[in-house]
C-alpha positions as a Markdown table, in Angstrom:
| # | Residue | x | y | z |
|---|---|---|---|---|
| 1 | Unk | -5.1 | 15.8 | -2.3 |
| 2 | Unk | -6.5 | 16.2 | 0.9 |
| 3 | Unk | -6.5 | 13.6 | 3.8 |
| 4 | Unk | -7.1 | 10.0 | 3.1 |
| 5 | Unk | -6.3 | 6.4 | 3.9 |
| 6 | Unk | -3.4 | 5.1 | 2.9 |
| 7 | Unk | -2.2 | 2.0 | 2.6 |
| 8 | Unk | 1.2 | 1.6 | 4.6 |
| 9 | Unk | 3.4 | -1.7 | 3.8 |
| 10 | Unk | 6.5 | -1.4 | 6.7 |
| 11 | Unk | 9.9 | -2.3 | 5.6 |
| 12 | Unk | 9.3 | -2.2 | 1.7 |
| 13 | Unk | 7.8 | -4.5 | -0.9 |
| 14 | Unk | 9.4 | -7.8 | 0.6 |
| 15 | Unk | 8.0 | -7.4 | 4.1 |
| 16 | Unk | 4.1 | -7.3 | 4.6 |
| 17 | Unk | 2.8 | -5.5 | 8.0 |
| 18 | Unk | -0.3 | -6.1 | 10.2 |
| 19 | Unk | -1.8 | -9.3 | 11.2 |
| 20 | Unk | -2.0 | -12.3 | 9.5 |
| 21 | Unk | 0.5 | -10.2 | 6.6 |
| 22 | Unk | -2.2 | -8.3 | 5.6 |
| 23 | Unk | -1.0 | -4.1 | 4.7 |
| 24 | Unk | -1.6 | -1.7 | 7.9 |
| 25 | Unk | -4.0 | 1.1 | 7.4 |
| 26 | Unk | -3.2 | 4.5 | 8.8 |
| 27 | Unk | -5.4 | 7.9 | 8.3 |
| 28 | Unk | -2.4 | 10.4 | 7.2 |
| 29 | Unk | -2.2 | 13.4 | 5.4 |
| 30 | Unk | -0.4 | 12.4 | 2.7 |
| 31 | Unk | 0.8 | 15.9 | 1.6 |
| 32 | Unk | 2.6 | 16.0 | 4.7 |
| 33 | Unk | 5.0 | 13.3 | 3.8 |
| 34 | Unk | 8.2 | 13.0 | 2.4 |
| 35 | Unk | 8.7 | 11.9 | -1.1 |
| 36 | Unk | 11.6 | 9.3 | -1.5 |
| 37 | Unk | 14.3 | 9.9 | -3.5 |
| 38 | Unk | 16.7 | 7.8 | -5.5 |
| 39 | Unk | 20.0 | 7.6 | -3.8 |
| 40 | Unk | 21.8 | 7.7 | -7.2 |
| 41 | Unk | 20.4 | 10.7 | -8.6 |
| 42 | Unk | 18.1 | 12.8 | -6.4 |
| 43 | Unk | 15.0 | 11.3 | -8.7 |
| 44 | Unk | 11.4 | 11.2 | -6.9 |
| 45 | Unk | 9.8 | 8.7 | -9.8 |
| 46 | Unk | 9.7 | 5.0 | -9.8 |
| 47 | Unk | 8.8 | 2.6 | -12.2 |
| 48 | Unk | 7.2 | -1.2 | -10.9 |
| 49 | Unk | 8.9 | -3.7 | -12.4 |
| 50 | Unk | 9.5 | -7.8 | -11.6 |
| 51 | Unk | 12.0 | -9.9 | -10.3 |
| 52 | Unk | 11.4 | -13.3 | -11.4 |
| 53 | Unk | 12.7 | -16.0 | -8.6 |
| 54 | Unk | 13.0 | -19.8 | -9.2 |
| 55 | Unk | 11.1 | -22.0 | -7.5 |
| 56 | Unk | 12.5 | -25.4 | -7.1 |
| 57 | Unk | 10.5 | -28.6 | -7.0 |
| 58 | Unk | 11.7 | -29.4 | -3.4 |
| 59 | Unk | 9.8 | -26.1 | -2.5 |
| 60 | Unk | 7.2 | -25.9 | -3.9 |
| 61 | Unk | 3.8 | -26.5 | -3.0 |
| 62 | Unk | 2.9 | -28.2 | -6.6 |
| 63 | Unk | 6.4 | -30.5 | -6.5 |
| 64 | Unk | 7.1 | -29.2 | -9.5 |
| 65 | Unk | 9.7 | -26.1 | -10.8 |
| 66 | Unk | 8.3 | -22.7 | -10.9 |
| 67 | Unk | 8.8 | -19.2 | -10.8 |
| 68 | Unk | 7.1 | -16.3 | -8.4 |
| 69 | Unk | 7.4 | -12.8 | -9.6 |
| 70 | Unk | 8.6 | -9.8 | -6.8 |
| 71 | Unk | 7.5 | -6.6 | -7.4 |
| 72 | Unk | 10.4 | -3.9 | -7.3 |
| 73 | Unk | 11.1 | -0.5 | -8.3 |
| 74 | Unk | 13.2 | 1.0 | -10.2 |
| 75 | Unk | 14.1 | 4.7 | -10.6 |
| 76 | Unk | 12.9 | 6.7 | -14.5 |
| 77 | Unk | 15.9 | 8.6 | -14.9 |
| 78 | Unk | 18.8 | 6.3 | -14.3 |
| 79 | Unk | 17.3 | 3.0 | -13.6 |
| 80 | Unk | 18.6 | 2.4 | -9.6 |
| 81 | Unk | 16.7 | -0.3 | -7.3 |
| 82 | Unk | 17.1 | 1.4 | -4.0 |
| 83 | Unk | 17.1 | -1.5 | -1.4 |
| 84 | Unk | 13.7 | -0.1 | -0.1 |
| 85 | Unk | 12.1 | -0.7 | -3.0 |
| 86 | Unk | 13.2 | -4.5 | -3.3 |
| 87 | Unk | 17.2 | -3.9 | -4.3 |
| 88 | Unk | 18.1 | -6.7 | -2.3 |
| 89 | Unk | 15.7 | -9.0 | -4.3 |
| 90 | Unk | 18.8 | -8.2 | -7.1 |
| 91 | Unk | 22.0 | -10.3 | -7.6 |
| 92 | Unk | 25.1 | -7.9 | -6.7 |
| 93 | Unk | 25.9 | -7.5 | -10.6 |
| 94 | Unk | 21.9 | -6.4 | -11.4 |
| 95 | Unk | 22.0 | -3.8 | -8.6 |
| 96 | Unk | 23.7 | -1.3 | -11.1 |
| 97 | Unk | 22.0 | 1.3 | -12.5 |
| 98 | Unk | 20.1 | 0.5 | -16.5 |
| 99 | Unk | 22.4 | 1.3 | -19.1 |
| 100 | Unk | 20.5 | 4.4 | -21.1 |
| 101 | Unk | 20.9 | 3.8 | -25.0 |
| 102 | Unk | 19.6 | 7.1 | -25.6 |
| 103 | Unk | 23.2 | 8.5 | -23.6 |
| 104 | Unk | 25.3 | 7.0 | -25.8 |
| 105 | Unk | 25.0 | 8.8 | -29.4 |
């Protein structure tokens, strides 16, 4: 890959940069940057997944109950939502890494 735009969100999936919370756009080399790794396990791959967060009449546009699903993500080998990528959009008890089925044979 050679250099590109990239999209650049600041802060992590629950914070939106630029004006009027659009993404900012930078021009950078993207094989000059760091991959992230899971905290947990030294992992560079991620998996999107949703957190979905009630919506209660009294706040919502509509007046009626809903839900609005966050985009998070989670790490492929043992299942860790580092608070960059939306851990904090977890109750304390889901923080923990996914039980793996497959480990337990």
């Amino acid at each position: 890959m050679g250099k590109g735009k990239l999209n650049f969100t600041p802060g992590g999936p629950e914070q939106m940069g630029g004006l009027g919370g659009q993404p900012t756009q930078l021009n950078v080399d993207i094989n000059t940057l760091e991959n992230f790794r899971c905290p947990n396990c030294n992992n560079q791959v991620f998996q999107p997944l949703f957190v979905a967060k009630k919506i209660s009449a009294l706040q919502s546009p509509t007046g009626k109950d809903g839900v609005a699903p966050m985009q998070i993500f989670a790490c492929t080998n043992c299942g860790a939502v580092p608070k960059e990528f939306g851990g904090a959009l977890l109750e304390q008890d889901a923080q923990q890494p996914l039980e793996n089925s497959d480990d337990e044979k």
